[in-house]
N, C-alpha and C positions, 0 to 999 in steps of 0.2 A: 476363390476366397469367400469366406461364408460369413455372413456378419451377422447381428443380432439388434433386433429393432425395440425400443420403449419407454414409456411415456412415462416421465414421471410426474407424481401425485405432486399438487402442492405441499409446502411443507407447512405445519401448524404453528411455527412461530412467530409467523409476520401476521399477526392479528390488529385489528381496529378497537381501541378504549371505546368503550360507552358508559364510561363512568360521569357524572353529573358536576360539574363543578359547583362545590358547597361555599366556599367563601371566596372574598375579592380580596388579594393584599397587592399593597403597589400596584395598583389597577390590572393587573394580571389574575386570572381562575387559578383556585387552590384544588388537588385533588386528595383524593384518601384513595392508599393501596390502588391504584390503577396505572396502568402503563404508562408511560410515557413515548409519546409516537414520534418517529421519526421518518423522515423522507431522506432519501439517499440518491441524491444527481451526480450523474457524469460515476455510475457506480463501481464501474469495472466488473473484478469477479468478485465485489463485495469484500473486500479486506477493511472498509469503515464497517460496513454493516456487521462484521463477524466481531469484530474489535469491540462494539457496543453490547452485541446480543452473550462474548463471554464474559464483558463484568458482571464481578458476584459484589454484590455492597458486604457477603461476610460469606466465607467459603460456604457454598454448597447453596445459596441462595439465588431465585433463578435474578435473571438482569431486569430489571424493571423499564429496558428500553427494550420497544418494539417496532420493527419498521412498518408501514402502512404503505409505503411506495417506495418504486425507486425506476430510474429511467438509467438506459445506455444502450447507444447507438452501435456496438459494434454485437454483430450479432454468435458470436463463438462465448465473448465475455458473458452476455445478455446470457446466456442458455446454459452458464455456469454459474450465473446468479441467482438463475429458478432453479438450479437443482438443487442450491443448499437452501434459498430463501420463498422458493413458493414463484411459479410460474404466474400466478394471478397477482401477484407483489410489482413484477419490473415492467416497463412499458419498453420492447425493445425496437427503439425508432430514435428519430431525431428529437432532442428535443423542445425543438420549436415548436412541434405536432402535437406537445403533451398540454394537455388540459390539466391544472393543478386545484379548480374551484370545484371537485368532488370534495377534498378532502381540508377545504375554509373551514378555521376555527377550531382544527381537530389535533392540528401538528405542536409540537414541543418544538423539535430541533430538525433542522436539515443541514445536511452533510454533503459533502462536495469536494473534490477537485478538478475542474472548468482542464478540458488541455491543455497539456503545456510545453508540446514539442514546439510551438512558434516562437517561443524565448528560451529555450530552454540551452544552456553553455555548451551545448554538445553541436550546437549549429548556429548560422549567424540568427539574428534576430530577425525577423522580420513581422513589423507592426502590422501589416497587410493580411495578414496569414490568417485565412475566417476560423481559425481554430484561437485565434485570440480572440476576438467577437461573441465568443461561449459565456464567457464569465456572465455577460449581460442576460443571456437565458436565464442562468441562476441567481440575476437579479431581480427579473422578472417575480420568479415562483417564489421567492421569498417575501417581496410587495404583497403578493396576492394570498400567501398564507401567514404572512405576519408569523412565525413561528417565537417564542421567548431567547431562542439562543439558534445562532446560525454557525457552521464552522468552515470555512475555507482551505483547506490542502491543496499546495504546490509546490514547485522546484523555487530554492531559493533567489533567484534572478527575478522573481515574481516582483515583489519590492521595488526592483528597479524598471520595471517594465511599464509603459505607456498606460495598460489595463488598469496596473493597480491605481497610478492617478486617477485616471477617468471613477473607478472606484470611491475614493477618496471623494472628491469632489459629488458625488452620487450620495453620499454620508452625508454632506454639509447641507446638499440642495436638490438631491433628487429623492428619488426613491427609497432609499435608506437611510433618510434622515432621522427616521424615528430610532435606530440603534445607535448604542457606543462599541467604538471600534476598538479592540487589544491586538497587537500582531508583534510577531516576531519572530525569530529562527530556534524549532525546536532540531533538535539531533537525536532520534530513535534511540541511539545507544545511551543514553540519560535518562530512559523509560524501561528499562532493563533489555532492551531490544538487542542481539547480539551481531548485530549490524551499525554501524556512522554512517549514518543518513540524516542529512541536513534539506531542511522540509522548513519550506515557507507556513505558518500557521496565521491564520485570522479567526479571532472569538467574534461574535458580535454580541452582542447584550441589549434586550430592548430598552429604552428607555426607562420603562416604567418597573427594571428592578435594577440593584445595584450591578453596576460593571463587574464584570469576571475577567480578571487579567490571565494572564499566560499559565500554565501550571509549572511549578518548581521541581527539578530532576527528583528523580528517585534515584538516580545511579551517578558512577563519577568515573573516570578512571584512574585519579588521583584521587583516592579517599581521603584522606587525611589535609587536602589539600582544600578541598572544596564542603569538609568537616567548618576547618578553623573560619572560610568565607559564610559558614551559615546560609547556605545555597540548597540546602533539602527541604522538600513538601516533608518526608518523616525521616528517621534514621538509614541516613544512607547506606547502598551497598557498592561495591564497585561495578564495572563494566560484566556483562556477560558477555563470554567468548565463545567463539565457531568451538571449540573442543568437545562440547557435550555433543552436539549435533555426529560431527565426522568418528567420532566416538562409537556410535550408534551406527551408523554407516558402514562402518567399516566390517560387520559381519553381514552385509545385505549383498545379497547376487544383483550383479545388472542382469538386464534383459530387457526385451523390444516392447514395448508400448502396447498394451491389447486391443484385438481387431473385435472394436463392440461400437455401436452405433445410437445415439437416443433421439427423442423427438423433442425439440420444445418449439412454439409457435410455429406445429406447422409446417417445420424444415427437422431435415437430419441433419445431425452434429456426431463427429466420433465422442465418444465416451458413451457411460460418464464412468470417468476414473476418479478414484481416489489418489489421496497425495502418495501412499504408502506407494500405489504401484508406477509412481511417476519416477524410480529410479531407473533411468534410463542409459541403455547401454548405446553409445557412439562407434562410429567407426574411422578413427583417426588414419590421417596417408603415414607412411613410412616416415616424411619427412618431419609430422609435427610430434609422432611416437620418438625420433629422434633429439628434436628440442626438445620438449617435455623433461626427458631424463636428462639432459645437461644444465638443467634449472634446479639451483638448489632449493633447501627450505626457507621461506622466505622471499625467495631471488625472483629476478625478472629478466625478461628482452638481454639486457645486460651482460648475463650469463653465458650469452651465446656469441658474445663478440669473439671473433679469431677462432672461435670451435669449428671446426668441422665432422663429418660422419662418414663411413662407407655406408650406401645403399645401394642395394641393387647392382650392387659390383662396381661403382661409383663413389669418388669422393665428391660429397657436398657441405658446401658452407652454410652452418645452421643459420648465421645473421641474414639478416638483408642491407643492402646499401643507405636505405632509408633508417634504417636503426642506428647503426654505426655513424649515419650522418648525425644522427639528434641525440647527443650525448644527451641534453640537458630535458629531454621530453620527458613524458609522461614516465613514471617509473611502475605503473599498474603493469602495462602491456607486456602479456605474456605473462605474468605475477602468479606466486602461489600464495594462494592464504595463508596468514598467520596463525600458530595455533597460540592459544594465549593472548587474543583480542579478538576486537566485534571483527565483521568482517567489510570488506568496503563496500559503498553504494552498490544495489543487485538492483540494473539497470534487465530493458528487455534482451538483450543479446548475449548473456551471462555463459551460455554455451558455447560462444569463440571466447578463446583464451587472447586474441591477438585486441580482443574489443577491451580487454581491462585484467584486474585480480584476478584472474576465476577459474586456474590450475588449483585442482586438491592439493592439499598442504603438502602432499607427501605421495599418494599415486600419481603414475602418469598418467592423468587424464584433466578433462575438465571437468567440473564440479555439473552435476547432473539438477535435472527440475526436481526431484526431490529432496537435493539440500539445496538448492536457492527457496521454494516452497518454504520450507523448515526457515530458511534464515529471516522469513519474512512472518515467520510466525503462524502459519498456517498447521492446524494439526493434521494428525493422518489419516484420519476419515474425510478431510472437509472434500468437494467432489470438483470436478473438472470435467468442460467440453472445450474439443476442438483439436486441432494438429498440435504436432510439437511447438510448431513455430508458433501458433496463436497461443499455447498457453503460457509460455518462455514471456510474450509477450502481457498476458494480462496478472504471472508473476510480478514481472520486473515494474508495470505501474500499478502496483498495487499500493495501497496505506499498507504501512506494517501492523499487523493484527495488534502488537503491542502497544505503540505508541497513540493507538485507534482508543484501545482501552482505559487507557490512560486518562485521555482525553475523556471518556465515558464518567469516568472516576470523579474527575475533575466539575464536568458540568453535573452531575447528578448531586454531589455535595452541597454547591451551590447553590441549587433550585429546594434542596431541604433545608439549607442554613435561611434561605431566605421565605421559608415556608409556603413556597407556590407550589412545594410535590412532599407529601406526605405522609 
């Protein structure tokens, strides 16, 4: 097997401002035409960072946020995060090791989602779990940079989880006293994202400018419905759907994952691929080629109750005992997308069908990393390190590029309405 080794260049758009701040409003520095810096914790492969860096404040104009740092511990995601954002950008280690007083006094915004498989509904809770203990990291480095606007992203149980008290109470009397808190549950597919995904959101706002509440949907699924409520940031449009996506798909060849290799900090990483070439071909048993086709459009698990197949000279029963036991379970499992709506939560395992939605609408297969990618709003140059299985995985926790933007939209407004950026 011959594989191909290198390095890639930082990239030039995570630069540092050195712009001067000219006047003081609301006890905050006012800039003219200069970046605005952001720091990105707990970064993954960068889907806040990408979501920032492609707001246009008016088509074709570049984003006026730029990242300065960003830290993540796992190191496939880390080495996907220098390929698109600049190796000298992420610091990829723990981040309890990170030193954040380089970059005192320079930050606007930091960006975050803290773990959140220790609460997260897919397992029991457990308070114990030092992957809940994170959050407190990214309370630290926001003490320490004071930044104007802080953003928190996690799974919506966050709310009810131990952390977010201890949080809260951190606002009234500790370290984050000096911000006002906004939080609430946004849904990607209300930000034109063609996915429902329900995402714990936290603003913070310093003190010393006016609070920034939540951002109001751009999209609906009911138009007319959430028209008459007056629920729109601007004139709403409905939900985007998986159809443009598998639309597109649908004349692309699968094939195997290219044997190429890169360097970042140091170590080898396979890639770096691009999204375009993450259409990936699988190779199903007999038995799940079998289900597959006994699953209508739409249908699930369901579909296969009382069906049986020949294989292999063999009659087999496509259900399981376990399915047939649980009429009333989960109706994802084994599911084909809908066409003509978002698509469900694109969790990291989105390549078993047996783990949720994630049969193509209509071939037999399961929906490949390149449209889970796409449904996460990734475009098709953005790049990628690591196995199938790490990038499946820094997909599925990723911020969806849209709903990232949004948010982008949202605070930059702000910081010009209240004229600390302009």
């Amino acid at each position: 097997m011959t594989t191909t080794s290198t390095t890639i260049p930082p990239a030039t758009s995570a630069v540092r401002s050195t712009a001067v701040p000219v006047c003081t409003l609301f006890g905050m520095p006012a800039r003219t035409s200069a970046p605005l810096n952001v720091v990105d914790l707990f970064a993954g492969c960068g889907g806040f960072t990408q979501g920032f860096h492609s707001y246009e404040p008016t088509p074709g104009e570049p984003s006026p946020f730029r990242t300065v740092a960003a830290v993540e511990f796992d190191p496939a995601a880390a080495a996907t995060y220098a390929a698109n954002f600049g190796e000298s950008t992420v610091f990829p280690g723990d981040i309890k090791k990170w030193d954040p007083t380089p970059h005192s006094g320079t930050v606007d915004v930091i960006l975050g989602g803290p773990p959140c498989q220790g609460f997260s509904g897919l397992g029991k809770e457990d308070p114990k779990d030092p992957r809940n203990q994170l959050w407190r990291e990214y309370v630290r480095v926001v003490s320490a940079l004071e930044p104007k606007i802080f953003v928190i992203e996690n799974v919506d149980r966050f709310f009810k989880s131990a952390e977010y008290k201890a949080l809260q109470r951190s606002k009234q009397h500790g370290l984050l006293r000096k911000y006002n808190l906004s939080q609430g549950i946004l849904n990607a597919a209300d930000f034109g994202v063609p996915q429902a995904r329900r995402r714990a959101i936290v603003i913070a706002t310093h003190r010393d400018l006016p609070q920034l509440e939540l951002p109001k949907p751009t999209h609906a699924k009911s138009l007319k419905k959430d028209q008459e409520a007056t629920l729109f940031e601007t004139p709403g449009k409905q939900w985007e759907t998986i159809d443009r996506i598998f639309a597109r798909t649908t004349s692309m060849e699968l094939g195997p994952l290219p044997d190429r290799t890169a360097e970042f900090f140091g170590q080898g990483f396979p890639g770096v691929f691009e999204t375009s070439e993450l259409h990936i071909r699988r190779n199903p048993t007999a038995l799940s080629l079998a289900r597959y086709d006994a699953i209508s459009p739409g249908g699930n698990r369901n579909d296969l109750r009382g069906k049986s197949a020949e294989i292999d000279g063999e009659l087999v029963y496509l259900s399981t005992k376990s399915w047939d036991r649980h009429v009333k379970g989960s109706g994802d499992v084994m599911g084909r997308l809908r066409l003509g709506a978002p698509s469900v939560t694109i969790r990291t395992e989105f390549f078993k069908p047996e783990k949720g939605r994630y049969l193509h609408p209509s071939a037999n297969r399961p929906i490949t990393h390149y449209e889970a990618a796409s449904l996460q709003g990734f475009h098709d140059r953005f790049k990628w390190c690591g196995t199938k299985v790490e990038i499946a995985r820094q997909i599925g926790n990723a911020v969806p590029v849209g709903l990232s933007s949004a948010l982008a939209k949202h605070i930059h407004n702000h910081l010009i309405r209240e004229a600390v950026y302009r």
